[in-house]
C-alpha positions as YAML, in Angstrom:
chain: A
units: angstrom
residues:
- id: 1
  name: UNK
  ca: [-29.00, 29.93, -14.75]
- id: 2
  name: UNK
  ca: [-28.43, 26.48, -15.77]
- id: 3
  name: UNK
  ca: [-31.48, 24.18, -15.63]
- id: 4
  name: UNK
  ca: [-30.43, 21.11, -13.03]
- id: 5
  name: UNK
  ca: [-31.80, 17.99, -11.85]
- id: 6
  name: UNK
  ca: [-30.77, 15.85, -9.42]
- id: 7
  name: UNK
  ca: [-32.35, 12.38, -8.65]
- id: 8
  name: UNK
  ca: [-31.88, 10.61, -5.34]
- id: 9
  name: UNK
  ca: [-32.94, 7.18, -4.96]
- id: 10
  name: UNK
  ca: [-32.75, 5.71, -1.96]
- id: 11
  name: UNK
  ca: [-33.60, 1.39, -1.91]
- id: 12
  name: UNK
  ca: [-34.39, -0.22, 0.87]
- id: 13
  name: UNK
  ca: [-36.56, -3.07, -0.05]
- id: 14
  name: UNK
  ca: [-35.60, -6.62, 1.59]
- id: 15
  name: UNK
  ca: [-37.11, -8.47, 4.14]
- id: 16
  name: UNK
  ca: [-34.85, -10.66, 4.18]
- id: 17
  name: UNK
  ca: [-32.35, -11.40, 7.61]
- id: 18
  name: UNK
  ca: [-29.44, -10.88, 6.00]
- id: 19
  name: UNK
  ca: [-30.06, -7.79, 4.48]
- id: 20
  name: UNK
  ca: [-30.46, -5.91, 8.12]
- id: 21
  name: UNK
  ca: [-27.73, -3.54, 8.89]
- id: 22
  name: UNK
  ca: [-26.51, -1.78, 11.80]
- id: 23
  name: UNK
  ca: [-28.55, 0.87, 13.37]
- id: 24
  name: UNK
  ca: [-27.01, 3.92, 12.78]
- id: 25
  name: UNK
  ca: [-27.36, 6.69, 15.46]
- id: 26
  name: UNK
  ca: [-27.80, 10.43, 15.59]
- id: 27
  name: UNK
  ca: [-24.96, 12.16, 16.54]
- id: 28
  name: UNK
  ca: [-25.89, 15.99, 17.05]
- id: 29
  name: UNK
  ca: [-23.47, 19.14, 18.17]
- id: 30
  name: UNK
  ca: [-25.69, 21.87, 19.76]
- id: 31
  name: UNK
  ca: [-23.43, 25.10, 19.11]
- id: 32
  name: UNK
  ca: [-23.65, 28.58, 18.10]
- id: 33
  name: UNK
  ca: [-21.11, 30.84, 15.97]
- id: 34
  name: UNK
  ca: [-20.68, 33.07, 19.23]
- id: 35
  name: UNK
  ca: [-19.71, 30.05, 21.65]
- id: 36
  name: UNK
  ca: [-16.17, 30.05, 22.61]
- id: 37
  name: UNK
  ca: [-16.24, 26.97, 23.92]
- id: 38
  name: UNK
  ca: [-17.41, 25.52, 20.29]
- id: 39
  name: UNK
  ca: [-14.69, 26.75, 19.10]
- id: 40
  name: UNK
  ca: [-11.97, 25.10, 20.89]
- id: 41
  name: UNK
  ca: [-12.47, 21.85, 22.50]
- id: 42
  name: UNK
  ca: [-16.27, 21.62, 21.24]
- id: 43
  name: UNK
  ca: [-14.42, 22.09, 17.56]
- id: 44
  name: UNK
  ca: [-11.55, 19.63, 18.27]
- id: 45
  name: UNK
  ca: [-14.72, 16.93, 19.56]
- id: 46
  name: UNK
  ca: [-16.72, 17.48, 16.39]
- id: 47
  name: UNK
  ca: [-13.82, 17.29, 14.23]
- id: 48
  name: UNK
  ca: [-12.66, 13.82, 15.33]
- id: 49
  name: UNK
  ca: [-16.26, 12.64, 15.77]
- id: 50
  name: UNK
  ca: [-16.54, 13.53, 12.07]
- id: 51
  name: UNK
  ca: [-13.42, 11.29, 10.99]
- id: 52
  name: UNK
  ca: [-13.98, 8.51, 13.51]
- id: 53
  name: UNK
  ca: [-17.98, 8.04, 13.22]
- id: 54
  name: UNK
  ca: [-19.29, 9.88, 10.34]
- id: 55
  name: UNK
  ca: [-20.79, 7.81, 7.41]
- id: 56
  name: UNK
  ca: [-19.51, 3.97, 8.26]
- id: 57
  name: UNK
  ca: [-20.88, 4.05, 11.68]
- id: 58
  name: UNK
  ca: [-23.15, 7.19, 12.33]
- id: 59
  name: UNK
  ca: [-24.39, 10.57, 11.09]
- id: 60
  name: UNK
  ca: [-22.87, 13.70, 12.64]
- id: 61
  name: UNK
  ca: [-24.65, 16.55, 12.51]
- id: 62
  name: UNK
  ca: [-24.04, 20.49, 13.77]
- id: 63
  name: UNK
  ca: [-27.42, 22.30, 14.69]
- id: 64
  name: UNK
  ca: [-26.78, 25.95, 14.84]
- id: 65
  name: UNK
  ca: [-29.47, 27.19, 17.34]
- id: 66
  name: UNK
  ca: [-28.05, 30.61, 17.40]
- id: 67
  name: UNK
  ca: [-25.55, 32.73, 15.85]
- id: 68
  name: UNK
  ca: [-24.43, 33.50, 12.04]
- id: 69
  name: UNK
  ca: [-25.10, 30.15, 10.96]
- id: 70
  name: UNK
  ca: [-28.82, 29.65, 12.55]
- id: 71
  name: UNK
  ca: [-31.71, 28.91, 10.57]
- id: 72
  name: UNK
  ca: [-35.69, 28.16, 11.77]
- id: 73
  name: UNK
  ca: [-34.59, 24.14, 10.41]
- id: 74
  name: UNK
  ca: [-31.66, 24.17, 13.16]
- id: 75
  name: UNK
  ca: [-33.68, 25.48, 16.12]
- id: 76
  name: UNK
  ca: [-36.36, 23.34, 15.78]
- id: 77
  name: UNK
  ca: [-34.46, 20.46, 15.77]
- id: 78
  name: UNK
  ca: [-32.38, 21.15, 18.51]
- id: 79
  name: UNK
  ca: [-35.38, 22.36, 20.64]
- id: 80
  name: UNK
  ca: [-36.38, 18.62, 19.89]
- id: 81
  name: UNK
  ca: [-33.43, 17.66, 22.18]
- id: 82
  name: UNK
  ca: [-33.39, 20.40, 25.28]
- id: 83
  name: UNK
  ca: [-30.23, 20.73, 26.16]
- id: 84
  name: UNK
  ca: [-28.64, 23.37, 28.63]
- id: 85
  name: UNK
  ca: [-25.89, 25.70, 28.09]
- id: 86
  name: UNK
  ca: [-23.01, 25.07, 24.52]
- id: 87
  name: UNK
  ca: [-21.58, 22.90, 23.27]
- id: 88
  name: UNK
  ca: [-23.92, 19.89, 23.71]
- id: 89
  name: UNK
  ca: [-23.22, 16.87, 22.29]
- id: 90
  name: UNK
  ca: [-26.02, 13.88, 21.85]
- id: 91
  name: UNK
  ca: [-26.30, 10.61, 20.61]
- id: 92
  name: UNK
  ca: [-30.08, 9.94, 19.78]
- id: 93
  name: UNK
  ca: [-31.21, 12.62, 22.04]
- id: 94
  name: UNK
  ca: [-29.21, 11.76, 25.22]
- id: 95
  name: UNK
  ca: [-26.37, 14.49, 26.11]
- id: 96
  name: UNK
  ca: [-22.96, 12.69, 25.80]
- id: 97
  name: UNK
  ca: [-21.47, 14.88, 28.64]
- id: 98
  name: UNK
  ca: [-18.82, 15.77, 26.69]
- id: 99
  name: UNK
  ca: [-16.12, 18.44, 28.54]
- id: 100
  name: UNK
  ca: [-13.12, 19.63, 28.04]
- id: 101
  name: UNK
  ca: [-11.33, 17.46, 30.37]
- id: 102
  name: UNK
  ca: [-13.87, 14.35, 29.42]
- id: 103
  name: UNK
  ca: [-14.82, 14.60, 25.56]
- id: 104
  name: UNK
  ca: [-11.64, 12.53, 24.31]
- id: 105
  name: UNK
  ca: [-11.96, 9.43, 26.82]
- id: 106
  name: UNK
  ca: [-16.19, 9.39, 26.46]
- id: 107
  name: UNK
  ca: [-15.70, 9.75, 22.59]
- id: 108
  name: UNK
  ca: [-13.03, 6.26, 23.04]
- id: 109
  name: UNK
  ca: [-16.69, 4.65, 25.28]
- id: 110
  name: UNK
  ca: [-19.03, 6.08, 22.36]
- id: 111
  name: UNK
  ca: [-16.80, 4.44, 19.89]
- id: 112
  name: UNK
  ca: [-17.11, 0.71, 22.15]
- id: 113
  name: UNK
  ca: [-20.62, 1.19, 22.32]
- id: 114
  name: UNK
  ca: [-21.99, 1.55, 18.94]
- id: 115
  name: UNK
  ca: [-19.68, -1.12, 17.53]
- id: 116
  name: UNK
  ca: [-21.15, -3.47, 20.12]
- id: 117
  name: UNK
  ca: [-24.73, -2.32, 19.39]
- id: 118
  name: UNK
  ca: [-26.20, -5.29, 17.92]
- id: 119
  name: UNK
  ca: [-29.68, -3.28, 17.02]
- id: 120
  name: UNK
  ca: [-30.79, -3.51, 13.49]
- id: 121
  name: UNK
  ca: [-33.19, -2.33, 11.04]
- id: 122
  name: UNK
  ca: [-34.10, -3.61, 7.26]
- id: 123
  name: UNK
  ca: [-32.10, -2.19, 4.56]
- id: 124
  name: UNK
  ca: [-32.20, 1.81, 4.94]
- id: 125
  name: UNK
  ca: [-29.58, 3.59, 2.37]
- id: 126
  name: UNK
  ca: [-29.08, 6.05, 0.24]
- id: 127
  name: UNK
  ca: [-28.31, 4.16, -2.78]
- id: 128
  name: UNK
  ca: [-27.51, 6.78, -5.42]
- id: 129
  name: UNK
  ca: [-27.23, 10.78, -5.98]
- id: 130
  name: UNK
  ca: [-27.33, 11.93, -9.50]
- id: 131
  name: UNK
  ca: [-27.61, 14.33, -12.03]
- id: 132
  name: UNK
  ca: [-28.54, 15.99, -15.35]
- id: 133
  name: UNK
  ca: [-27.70, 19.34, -16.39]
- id: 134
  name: UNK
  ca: [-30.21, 21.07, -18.26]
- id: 135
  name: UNK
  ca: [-33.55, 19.33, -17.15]
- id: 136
  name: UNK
  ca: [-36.99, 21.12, -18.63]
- id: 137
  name: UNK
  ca: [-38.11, 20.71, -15.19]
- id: 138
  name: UNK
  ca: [-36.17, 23.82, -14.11]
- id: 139
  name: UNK
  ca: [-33.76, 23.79, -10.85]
- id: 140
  name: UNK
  ca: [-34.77, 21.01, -8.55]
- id: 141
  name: UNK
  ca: [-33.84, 18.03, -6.51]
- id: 142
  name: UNK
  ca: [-36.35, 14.69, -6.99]
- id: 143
  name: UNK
  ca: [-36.21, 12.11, -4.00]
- id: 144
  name: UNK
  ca: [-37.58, 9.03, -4.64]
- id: 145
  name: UNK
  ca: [-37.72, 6.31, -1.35]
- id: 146
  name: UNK
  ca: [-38.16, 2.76, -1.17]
- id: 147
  name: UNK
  ca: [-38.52, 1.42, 2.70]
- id: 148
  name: UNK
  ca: [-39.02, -1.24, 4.72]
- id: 149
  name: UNK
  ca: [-39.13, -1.12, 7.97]
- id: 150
  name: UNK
  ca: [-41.47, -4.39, 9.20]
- id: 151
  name: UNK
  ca: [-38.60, -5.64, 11.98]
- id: 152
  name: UNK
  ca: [-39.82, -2.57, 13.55]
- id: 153
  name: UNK
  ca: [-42.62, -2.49, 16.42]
- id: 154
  name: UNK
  ca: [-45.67, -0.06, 15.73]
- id: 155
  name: UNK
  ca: [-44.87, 3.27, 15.36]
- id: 156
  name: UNK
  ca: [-45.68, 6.83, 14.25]
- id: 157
  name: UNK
  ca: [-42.55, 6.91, 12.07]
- id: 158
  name: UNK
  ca: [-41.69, 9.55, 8.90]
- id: 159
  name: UNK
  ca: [-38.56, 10.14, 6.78]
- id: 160
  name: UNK
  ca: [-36.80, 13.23, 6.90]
- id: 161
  name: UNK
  ca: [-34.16, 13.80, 4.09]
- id: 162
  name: UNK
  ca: [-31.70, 17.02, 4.60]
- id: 163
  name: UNK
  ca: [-28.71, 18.89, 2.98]
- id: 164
  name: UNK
  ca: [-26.06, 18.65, 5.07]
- id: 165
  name: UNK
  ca: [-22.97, 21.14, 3.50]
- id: 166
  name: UNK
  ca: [-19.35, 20.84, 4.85]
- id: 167
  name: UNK
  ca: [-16.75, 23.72, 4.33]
- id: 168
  name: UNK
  ca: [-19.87, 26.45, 5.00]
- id: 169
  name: UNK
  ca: [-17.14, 29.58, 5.95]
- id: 170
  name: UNK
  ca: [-18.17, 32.09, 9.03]
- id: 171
  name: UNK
  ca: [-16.79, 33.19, 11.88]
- id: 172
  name: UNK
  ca: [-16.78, 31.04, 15.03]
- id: 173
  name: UNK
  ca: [-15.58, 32.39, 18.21]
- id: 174
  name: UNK
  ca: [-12.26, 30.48, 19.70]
- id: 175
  name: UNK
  ca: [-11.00, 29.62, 16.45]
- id: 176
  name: UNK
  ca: [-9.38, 32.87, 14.75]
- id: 177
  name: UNK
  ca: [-10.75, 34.69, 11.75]
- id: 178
  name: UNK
  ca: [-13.18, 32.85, 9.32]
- id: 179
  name: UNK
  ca: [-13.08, 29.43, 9.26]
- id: 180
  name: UNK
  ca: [-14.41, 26.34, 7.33]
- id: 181
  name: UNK
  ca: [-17.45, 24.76, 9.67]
- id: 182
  name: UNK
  ca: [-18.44, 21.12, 9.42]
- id: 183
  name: UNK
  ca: [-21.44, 18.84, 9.20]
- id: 184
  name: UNK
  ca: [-24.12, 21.90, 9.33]
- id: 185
  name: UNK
  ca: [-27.62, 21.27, 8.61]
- id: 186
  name: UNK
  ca: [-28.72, 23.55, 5.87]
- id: 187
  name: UNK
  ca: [-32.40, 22.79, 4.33]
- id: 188
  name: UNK
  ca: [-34.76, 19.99, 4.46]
- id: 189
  name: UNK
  ca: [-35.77, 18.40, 1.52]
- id: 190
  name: UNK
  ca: [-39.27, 17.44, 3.01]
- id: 191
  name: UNK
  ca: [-41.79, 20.06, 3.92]
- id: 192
  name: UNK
  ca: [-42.14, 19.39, 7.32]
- id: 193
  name: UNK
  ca: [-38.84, 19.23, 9.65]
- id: 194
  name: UNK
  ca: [-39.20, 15.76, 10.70]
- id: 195
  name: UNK
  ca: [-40.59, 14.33, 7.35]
- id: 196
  name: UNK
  ca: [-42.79, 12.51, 5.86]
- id: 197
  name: UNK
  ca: [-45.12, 10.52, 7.72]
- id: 198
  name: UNK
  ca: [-45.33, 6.77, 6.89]
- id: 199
  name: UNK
  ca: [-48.44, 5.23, 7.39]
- id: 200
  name: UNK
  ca: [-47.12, 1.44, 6.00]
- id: 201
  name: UNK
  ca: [-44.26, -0.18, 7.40]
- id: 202
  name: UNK
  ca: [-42.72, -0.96, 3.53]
- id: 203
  name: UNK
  ca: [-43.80, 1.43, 0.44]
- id: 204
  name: UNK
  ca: [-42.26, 4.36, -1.54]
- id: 205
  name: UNK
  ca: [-42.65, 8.12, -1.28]
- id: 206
  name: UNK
  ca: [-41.39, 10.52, -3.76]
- id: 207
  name: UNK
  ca: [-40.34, 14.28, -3.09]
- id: 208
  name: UNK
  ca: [-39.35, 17.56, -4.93]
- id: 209
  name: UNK
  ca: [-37.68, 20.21, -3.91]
- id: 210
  name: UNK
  ca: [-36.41, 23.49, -5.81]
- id: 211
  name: UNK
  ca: [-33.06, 24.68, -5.86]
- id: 212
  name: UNK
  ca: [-33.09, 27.83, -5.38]
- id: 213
  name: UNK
  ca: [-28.82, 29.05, -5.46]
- id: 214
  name: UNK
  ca: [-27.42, 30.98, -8.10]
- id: 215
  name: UNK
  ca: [-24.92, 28.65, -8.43]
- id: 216
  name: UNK
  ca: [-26.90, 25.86, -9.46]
- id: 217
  name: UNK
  ca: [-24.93, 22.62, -9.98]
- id: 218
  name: UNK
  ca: [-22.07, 23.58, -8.06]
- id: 219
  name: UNK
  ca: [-24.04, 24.51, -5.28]
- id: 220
  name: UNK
  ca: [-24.65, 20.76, -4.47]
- id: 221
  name: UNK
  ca: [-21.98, 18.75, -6.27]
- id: 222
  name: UNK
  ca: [-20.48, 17.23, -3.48]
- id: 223
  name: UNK
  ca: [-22.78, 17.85, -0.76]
- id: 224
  name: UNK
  ca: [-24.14, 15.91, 1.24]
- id: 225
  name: UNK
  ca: [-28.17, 14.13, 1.80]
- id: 226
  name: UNK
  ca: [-29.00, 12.43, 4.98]
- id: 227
  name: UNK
  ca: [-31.96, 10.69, 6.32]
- id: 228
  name: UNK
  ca: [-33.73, 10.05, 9.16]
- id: 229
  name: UNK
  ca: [-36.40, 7.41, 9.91]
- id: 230
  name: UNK
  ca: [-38.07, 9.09, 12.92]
- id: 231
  name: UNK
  ca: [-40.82, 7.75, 15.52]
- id: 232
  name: UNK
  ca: [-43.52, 10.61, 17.06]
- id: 233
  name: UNK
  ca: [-43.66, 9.93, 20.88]
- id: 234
  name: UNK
  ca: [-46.12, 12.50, 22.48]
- id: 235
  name: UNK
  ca: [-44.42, 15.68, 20.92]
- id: 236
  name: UNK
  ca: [-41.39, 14.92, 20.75]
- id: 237
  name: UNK
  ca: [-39.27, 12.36, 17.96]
- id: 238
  name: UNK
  ca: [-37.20, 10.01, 18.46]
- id: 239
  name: UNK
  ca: [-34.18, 9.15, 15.78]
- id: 240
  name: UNK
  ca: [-34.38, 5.48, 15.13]
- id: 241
  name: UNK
  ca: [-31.76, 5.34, 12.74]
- id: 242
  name: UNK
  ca: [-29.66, 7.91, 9.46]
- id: 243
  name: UNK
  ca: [-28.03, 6.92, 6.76]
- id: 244
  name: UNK
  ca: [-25.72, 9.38, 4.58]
- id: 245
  name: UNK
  ca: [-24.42, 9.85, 0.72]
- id: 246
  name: UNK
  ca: [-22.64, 12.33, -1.20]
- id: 247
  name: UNK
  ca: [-24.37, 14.09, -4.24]
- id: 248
  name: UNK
  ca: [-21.93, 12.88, -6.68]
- id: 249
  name: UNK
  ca: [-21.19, 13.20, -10.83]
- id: 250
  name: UNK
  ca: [-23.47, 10.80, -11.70]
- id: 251
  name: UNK
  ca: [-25.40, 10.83, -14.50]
- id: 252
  name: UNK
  ca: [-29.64, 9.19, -14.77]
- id: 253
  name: UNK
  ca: [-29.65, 5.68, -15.16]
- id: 254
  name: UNK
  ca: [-31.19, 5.40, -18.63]
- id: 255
  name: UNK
  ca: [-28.12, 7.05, -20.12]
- id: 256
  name: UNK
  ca: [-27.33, 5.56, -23.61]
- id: 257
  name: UNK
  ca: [-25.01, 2.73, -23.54]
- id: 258
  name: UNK
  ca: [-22.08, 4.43, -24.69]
- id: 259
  name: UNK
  ca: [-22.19, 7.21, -21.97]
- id: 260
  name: UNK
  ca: [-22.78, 4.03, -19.26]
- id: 261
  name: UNK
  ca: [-19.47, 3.11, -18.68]
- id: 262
  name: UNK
  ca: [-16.75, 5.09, -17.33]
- id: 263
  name: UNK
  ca: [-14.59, 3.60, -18.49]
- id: 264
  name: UNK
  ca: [-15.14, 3.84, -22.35]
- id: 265
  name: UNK
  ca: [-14.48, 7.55, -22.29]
- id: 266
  name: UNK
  ca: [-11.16, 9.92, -21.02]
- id: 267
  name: UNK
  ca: [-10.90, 13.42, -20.44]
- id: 268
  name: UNK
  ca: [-7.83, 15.38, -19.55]
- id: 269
  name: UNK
  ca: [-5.04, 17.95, -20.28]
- id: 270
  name: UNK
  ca: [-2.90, 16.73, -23.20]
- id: 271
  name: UNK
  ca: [0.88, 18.30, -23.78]
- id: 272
  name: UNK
  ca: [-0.50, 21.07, -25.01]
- id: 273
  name: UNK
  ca: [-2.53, 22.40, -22.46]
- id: 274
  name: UNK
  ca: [-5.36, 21.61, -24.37]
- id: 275
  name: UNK
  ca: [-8.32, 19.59, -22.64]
- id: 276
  name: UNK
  ca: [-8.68, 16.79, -24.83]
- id: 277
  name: UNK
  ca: [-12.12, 14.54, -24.72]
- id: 278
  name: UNK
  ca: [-11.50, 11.20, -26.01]
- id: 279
  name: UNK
  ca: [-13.42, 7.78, -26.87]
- id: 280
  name: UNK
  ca: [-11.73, 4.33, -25.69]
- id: 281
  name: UNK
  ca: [-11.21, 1.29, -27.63]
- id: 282
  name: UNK
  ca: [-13.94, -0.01, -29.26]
- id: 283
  name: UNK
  ca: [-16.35, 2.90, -27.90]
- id: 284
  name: UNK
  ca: [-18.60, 3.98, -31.15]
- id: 285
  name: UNK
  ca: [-18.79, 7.97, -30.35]
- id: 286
  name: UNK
  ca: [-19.31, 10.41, -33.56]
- id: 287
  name: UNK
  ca: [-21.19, 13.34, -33.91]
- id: 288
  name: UNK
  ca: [-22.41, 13.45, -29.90]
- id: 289
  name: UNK
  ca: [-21.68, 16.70, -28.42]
- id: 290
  name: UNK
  ca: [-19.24, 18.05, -26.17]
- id: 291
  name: UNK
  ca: [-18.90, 21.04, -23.84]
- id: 292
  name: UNK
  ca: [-16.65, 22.51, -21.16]
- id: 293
  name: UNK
  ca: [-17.72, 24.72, -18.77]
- id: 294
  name: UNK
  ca: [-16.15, 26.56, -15.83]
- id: 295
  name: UNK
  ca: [-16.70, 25.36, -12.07]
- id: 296
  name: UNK
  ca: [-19.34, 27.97, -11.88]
- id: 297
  name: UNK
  ca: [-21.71, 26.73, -14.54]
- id: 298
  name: UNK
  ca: [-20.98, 29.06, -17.73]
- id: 299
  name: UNK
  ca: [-20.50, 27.47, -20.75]
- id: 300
  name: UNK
  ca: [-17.30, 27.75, -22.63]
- id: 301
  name: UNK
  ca: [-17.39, 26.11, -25.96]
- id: 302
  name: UNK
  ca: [-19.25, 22.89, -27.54]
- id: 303
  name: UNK
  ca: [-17.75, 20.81, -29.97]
- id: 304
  name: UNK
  ca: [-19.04, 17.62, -32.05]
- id: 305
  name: UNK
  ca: [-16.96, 14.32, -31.52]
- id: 306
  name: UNK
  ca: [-14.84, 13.57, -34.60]
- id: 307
  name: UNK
  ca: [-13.21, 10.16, -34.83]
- id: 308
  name: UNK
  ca: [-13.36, 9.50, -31.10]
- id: 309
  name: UNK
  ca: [-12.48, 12.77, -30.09]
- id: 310
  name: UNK
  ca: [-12.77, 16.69, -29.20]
- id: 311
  name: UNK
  ca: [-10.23, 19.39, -28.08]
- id: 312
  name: UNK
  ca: [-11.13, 22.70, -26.10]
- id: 313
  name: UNK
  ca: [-7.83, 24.92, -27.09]
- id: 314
  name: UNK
  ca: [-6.32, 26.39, -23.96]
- id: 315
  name: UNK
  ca: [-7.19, 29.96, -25.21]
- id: 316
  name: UNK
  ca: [-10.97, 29.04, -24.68]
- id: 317
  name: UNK
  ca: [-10.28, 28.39, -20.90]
- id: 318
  name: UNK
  ca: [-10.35, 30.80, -17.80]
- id: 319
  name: UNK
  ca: [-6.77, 29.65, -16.86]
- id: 320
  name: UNK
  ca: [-5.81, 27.22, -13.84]
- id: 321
  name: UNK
  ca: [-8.26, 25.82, -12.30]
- id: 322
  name: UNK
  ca: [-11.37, 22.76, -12.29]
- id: 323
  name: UNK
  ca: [-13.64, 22.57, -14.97]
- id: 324
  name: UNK
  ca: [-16.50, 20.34, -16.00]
- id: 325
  name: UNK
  ca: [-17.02, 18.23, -19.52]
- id: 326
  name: UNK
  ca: [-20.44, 17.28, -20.32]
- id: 327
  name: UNK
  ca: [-20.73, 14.62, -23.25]
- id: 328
  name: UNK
  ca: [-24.28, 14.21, -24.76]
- id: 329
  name: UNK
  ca: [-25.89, 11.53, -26.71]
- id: 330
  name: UNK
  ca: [-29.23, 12.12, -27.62]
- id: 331
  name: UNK
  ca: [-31.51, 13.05, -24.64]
- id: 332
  name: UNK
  ca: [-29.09, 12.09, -22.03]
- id: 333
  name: UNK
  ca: [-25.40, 13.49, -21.16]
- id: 334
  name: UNK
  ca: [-22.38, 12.61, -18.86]
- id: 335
  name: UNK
  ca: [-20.57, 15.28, -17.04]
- id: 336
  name: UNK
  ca: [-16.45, 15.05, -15.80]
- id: 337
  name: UNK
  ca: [-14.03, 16.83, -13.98]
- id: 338
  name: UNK
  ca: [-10.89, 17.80, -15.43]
- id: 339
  name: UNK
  ca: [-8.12, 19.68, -13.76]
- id: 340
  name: UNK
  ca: [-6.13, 22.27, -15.17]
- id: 341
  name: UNK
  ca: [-2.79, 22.47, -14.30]
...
């Protein structure tokens, strides 16, 4: 298996006024794989709740208390919000009253309310995901987080930082056959379900977690990390506010200069069929490394750049289909899609 590591940095350092942003609420489906109900106007709510709220404006998230789909993560955080009966929808803990006659027009009020909300926080993002393939640390995901949270009164607050995985396939009653689920809360990154504690109101913590999928890179590739900043009250917690970023193709930030720029660098399929790796312009590239593997992480060939350039021969690939190109130059290395036509 291919030795991965992804690095997540997440800055949030300004004290600053204008640097505050939006509050960004909690926006949880209580379901279960066996629900009817969540399957037909509970799966037409979370579906548009995804493409109206998701990301800009809030974080959406499933919690599969029961069912095919239902892990010890997911029950304990929807015990954490007691709800009655399925589908549930909640904002921050209070049930939305969504129904099948009702979910549509209290979405529309849910949609007036939170852009009207003119509660704030300091700067709390995800600002990058990356990666590098074949890290001596083995399979694992490094979070690093910068906070600051001083507008905030006293609190017990901690950080909790989850994979959240769209397209997960199962079974769902009301829909027919298996289908492609949304938004569901898979693992979290932090030991303890609700995070790490915080005991300043600005600092950094750092965390590691081990992949453990076969599949490795493209396991996560696309996936999703969310946090949230969340305040102990008795026994319970309170979300005060998420944020949300895709674990994209990037590469570590102390990449060489010529791997830096996207734009210095092309990969595609020539006229040939071929997949054809080539240097830009003024781009100084000879003798760095180049390989193609197949979406599932097996390598394929690796060729040396030779005047700008390198070309996997269509006999060397697995037919149609995506594949991934990994340039190298020295310690560090730059990975791109290519489509096969």
């Amino acid at each position: 298996m291919k030795h991965i590591l992804y690095t997540i940095a997440f800055l949030c350092i300004s004290n600053m006024a204008n640097s505050q942003q939006a509050i960004k609420p909690l926006i949880t489906k209580h379901t279960a794989t066996w629900c009817p109900s969540c399957g037909t106007w509970g799966w037409n709510a979370m579906k548009q709740l995804v493409t109206d709220l998701h990301g800009s404006d809030a974080t959406v998230m499933a919690l599969h208390f029961s069912g095919n789909l239902e892990n010890d993560l997911n029950k304990t955080l929807a015990s954490n919000f007691p709800s009655v009966g399925q589908p549930v929808f909640m904002a921050d803990g209070v049930d939305l009253d969504f129904t099948s006659s009702s979910w549509e027009a209290k979405l529309e009020d849910l949609k007036t309310q939170i852009a009207t909300n003119t509660a704030s926080i300091n700067k709390f993002e995800i600002n990058s995901a990356e990666y590098a393939v074949d890290a001596d640390t083995g399979d694992e995901i490094q979070v690093t987080i910068d906070y600051d949270i001083n507008n905030l009164p006293v609190g017990e607050y901690s950080i909790g930082i989850y994979l959240v995985r769209d397209n997960i396939i199962s079974s769902q009653s009301g829909q027919s056959g298996d289908v492609a689920h949304l938004k569901i809360l898979d693992v979290a990154l932090t030991e303890e379900p609700f995070g790490t504690a915080i005991s300043n109101l600005q600092g950094e913590i750092s965390i590691t977690y081990d992949v453990l999928s076969d599949e490795g890179l493209t396991e996560y590739l696309g996936q999703e990390v969310v946090t949230i900043l969340w305040d102990k009250v008795g026994e319970s917690y309170t979300s005060i506010t998420t944020n949300s970023s895709l674990i994209e193709e990037k590469t570590l930030s102390s990449l060489s200069e010529s791997l830096k720029d996207a734009n210095l660098y092309n990969v595609y399929q020539n006229r040939s069929g071929d997949i054809q790796f080539e240097a830009i312009s003024n781009t100084q590239m000879n003798g760095e490394l180049v390989s193609i593997y197949s979406v599932t992480g097996r390598k394929l060939d690796t060729q040396s750049i030779v005047n700008g350039k390198a070309i996997f021969h269509q006999g060397l690939l697995n037919g149609k289909g995506l594949y991934l190109v990994r340039v190298e130059s020295n310690s560090h290395a730059k990975t791109l899609k290519v489509l096969v036509k």
